[in-house]
C-alpha positions as CSV (number, residue, x, y, z in Angstrom):
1,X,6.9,98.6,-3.3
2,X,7.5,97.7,0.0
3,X,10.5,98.0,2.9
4,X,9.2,101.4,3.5
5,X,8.0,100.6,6.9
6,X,11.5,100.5,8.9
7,X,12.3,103.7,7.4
8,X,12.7,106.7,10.0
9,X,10.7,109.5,9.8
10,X,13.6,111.9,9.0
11,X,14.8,109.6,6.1
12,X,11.3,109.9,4.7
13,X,11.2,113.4,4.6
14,X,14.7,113.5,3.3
15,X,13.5,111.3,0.6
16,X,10.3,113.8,-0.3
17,X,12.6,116.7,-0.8
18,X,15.0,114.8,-3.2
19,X,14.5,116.3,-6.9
20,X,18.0,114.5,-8.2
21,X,19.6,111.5,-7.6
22,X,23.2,111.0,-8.4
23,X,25.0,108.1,-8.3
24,X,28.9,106.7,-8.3
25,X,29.3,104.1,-11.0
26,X,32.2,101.5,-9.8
27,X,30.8,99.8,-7.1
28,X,26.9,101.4,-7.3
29,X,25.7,100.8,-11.0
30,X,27.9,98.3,-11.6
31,X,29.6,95.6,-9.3
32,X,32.8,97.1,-9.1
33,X,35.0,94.6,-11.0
34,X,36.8,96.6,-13.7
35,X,37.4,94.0,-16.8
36,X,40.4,95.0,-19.4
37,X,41.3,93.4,-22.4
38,X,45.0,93.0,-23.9
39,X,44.7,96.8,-25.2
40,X,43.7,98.5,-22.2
41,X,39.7,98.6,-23.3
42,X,37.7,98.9,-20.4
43,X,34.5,96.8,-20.2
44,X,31.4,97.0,-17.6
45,X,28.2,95.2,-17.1
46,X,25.3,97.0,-16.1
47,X,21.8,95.7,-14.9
48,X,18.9,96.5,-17.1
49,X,16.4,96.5,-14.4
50,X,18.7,99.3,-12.6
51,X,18.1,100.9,-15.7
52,X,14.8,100.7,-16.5
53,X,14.5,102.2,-12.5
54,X,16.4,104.9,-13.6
55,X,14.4,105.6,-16.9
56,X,11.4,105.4,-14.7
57,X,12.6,107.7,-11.9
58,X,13.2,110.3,-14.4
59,X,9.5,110.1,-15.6
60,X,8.2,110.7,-12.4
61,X,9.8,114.0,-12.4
62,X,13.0,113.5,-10.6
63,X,16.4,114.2,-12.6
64,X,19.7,111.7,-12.6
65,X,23.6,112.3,-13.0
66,X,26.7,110.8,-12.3
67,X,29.4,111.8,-10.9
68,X,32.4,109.1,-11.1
69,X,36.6,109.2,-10.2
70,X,37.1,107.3,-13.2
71,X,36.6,108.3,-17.7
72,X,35.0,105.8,-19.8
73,X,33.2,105.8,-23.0
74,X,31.0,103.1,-21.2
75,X,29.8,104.9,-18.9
76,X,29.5,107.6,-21.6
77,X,27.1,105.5,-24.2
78,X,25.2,104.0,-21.0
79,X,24.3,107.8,-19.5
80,X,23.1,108.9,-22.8
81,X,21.1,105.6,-22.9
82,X,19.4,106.2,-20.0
83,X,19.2,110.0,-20.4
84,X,21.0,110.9,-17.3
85,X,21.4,114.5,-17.9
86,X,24.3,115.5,-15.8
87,X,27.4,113.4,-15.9
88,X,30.9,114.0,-14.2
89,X,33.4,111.5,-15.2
90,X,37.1,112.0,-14.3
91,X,36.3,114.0,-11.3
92,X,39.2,113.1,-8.9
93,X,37.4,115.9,-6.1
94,X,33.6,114.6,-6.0
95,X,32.5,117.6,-3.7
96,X,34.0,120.1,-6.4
97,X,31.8,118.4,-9.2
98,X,29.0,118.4,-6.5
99,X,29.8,122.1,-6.0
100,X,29.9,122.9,-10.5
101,X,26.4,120.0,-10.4
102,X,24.3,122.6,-7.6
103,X,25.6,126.0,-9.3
104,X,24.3,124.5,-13.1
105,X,21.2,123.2,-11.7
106,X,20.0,125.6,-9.0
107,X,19.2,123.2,-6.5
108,X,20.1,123.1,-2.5
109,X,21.8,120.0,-1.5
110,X,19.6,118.7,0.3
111,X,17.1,118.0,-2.9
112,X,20.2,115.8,-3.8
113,X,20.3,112.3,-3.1
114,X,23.6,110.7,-3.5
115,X,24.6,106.9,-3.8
116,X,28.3,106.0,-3.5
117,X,29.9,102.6,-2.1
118,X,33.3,104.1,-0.9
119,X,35.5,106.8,1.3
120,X,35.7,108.9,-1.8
121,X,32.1,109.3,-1.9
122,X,32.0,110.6,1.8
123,X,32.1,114.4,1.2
124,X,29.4,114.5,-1.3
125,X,27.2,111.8,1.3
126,X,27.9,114.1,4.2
127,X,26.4,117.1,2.5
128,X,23.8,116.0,0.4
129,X,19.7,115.5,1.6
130,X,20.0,111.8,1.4
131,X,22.7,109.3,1.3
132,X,22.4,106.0,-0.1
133,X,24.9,103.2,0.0
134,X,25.2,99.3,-1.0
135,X,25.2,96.3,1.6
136,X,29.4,95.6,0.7
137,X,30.5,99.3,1.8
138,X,33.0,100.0,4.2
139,X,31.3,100.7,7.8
140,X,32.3,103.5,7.6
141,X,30.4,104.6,4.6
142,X,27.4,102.6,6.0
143,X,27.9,104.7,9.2
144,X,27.5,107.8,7.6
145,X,24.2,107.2,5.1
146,X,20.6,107.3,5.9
147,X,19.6,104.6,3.5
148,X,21.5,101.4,3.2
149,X,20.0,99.1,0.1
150,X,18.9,95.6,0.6
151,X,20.5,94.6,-3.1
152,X,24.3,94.8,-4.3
153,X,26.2,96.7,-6.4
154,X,25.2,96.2,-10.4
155,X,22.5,94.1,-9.1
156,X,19.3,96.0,-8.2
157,X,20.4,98.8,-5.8
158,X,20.3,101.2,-7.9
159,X,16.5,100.3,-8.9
160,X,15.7,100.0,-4.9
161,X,17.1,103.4,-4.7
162,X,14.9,104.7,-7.4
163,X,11.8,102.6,-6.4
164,X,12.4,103.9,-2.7
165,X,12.5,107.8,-4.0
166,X,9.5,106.9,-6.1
167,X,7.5,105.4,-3.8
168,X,7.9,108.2,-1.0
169,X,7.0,110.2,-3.2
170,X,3.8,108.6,-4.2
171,X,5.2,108.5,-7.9
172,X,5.6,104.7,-8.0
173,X,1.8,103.7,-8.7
174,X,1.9,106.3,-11.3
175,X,5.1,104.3,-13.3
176,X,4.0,100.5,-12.3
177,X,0.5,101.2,-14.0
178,X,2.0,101.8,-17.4
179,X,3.4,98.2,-17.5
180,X,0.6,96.6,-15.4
181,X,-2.3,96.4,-17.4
């Protein structure tokens, strides 16, 4: 893992502290296009390898949700997949399913880390203990997160994300062993 280096010191210690990470779907775990067929059905492409970061984040100890604007069975079958445990579809106030996510699990914000691509994201990134955005997000979004990915949307940022939390961590060894051998 490497890219570490011209991390700040705050933004590694924010990392160490982080016991969740939660992520926006549209625009984060996938690419943001939103594909429709001629009755309405909604269709998505993930990428596996963000996947596989995920599963491997989550066996190093550190939990996952969602919390997303939009409803879809998608993103439904794809959590369950991946055993995200905590997954807030539909949620038109992202800070009030924030709020419902730190009451169920106990946690203080800042062992959140939160990855979001857009102004609706903004008041969960602003209060969270790390924010982590995509490359394509407004400047304004960019602005206001600590960690800014190297890889797009649906295309390995969410796997950077997970590596980066991993690695800090000193978890990442630990996961790449089982597969190198």
């Amino acid at each position: 893992m490497s890219g570490l280096d011209n991390l700040t010191e705050d933004v590694l210690a924010r990392a160490r502290r982080v016991r969740m990470l939660v992520f926006d779907v549209d625009g984060v775990l996938t690419d943001g296009s939103l594909f429709y067929d001629d009755r309405g059905e909604e269709y998505k492409a993930f990428n596996s390898r963000d996947g596989h970061g995920i599963k491997m984040l989550r066996a190093s100890g550190v939990e996952t949700g969602i919390i997303t604007g939009r409803t879809s069975q998608i993103v439904l079958h794809r959590s369950r997949n991946l055993g995200i445990g905590h997954i807030y579809q539909g949620a038109e106030d992202k800070l009030e399913a924030f709020h419902h996510l730190l009451e169920k699990t106990g946690l203080d914000p800042m062992q959140i880390a939160y990855m979001g691509d857009d102004v609706v994201d903004l008041p969960v990134m602003r209060r969270c203990g790390l924010a982590i955005t995509v490359p394509d997000a407004p400047r304004e979004v960019k602005a206001r997160c600590q960690v800014i990915t190297l890889a797009h949307a649906g295309r390995g940022a969410a796997r950077e994300a997970c590596e980066l939390l991993m690695a800090v961590q000193g978890t990442w060894a630990a996961q790449l062993a089982l597969y190198d051998r």
